[in-house]
Structure formats: C-alpha cells, structure tokens
C-alpha positions in Angstrom: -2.9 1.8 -1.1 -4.2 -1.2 0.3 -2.4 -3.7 0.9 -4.7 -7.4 0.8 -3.7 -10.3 2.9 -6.3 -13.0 4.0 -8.5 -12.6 7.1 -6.3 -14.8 10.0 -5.5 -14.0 13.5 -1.8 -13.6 12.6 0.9 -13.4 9.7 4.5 -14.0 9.1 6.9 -12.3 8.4 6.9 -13.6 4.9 3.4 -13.0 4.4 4.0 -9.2 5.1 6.7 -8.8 3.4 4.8 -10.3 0.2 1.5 -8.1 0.5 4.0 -5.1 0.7 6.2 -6.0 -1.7 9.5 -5.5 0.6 11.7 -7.8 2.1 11.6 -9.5 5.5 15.0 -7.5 6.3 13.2 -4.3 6.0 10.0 -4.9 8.4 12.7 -6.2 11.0 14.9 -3.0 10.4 11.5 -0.5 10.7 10.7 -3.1 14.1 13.9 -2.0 15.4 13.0 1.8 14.2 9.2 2.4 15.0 8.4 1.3 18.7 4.4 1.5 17.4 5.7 -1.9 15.2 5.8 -4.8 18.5 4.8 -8.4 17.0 4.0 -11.4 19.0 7.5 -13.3 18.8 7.0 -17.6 19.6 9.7 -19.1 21.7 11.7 -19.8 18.8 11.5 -16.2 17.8 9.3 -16.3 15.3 7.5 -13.3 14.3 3.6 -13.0 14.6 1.7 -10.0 13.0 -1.6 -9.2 14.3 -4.3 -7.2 12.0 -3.2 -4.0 14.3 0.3 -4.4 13.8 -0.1 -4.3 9.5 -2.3 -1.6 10.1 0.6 0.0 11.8 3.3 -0.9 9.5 0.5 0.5 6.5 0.9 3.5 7.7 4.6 3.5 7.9 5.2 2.0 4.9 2.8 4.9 3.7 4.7 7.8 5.0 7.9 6.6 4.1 7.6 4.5 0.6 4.5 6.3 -0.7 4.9 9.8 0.5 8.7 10.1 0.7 9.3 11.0 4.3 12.3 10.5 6.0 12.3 7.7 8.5 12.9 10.7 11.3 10.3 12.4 9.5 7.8 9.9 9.5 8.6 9.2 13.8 7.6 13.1 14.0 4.6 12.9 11.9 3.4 9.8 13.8 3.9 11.6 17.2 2.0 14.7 16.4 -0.6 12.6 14.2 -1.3 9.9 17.4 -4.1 12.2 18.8 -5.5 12.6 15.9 -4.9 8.8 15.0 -7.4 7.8 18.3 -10.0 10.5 17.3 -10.4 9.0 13.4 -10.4 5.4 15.0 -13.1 6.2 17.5 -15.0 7.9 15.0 -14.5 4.9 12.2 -15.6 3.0 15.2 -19.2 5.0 15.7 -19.8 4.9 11.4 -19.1 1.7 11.8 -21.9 1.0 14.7 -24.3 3.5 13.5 -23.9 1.4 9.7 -24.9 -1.6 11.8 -28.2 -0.1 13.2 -29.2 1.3 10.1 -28.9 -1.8 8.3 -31.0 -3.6 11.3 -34.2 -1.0 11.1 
C-alpha cells in the first residue's frame, strides 16, 4: 500500500498520521518502540518527518497493520531483513540511474 502525502522536505505529525489513517498517539508510541523511527524534533518539540523517516514507518506500519506481525515480531523481521534492506536500496538506486541514461541516449 502506498501511502501519498505531498512532495515537502518534512511532515507533521498530523500529516502522517492522516496519510496512514492512525492517530498521532500511535506513531509516538511505535517512536518510542522502533529505534529505526528518529524524527527531527524543533525546540518546542515539535515533530518533523523526513521522506526517510515515512519510508520507515511504511514499512512498519506494513509489517504490523497489514501483515499482522507482532510488534516483537516485526523488530526481529526488521533486524534480519536490514541487510537485505541496503542491498534492494542500492540496487533501486542503480535501476534508478541506469533508467536515467537510457532515457538520455
């Protein structure tokens, strides 16, 4: 599932919790749960979401909501999956450049 939120350099908590369809109290709680979820926080302690940090709570929310894990279960899976995390990115990555040249020649 994707999850659609308009292209800025950071979101609120609000805005999250509206392209999710959860509640602010629950991306605090899985902040508190998931060390991989670290937002920006202002002086005034106002969260800030960077485009890596909803990719991150994506997959989260899709281990847990979507594919019924267990929030223990879904730390384990993310800790043997991290490895292979980095490879898919890097290789997105390459596609990504290798898209790029093609569409140059």
């Amino acid at each position: 599932m994707q999850h659609q939120l308009p292209e800025k350099l950071y979101y609120n908590i609000g805005e999250v919790a509206d392209a999710f369809g959860v509640k602010p109290s629950l991306i605090r709680f899985w902040e508190k749960e998931f060390q991989l979820i670290s937002p920006k926080k202002t002086q005034s302690g106002t969260r800030k979401f960077s485009a890596k940090d909803i990719e991150k709570f994506e997959l989260i929310y899709s281990l847990v909501k979507e594919k019924g894990f267990t929030l223990e279960g879904a730390k384990k899976q993310l800790k043997q999956s991290k490895g292979n995390l980095d490879v898919l990115k890097r290789l997105q990555k390459i596609r990504k450049e290798l898209l790029h040249i093609k569409a140059e020649i």
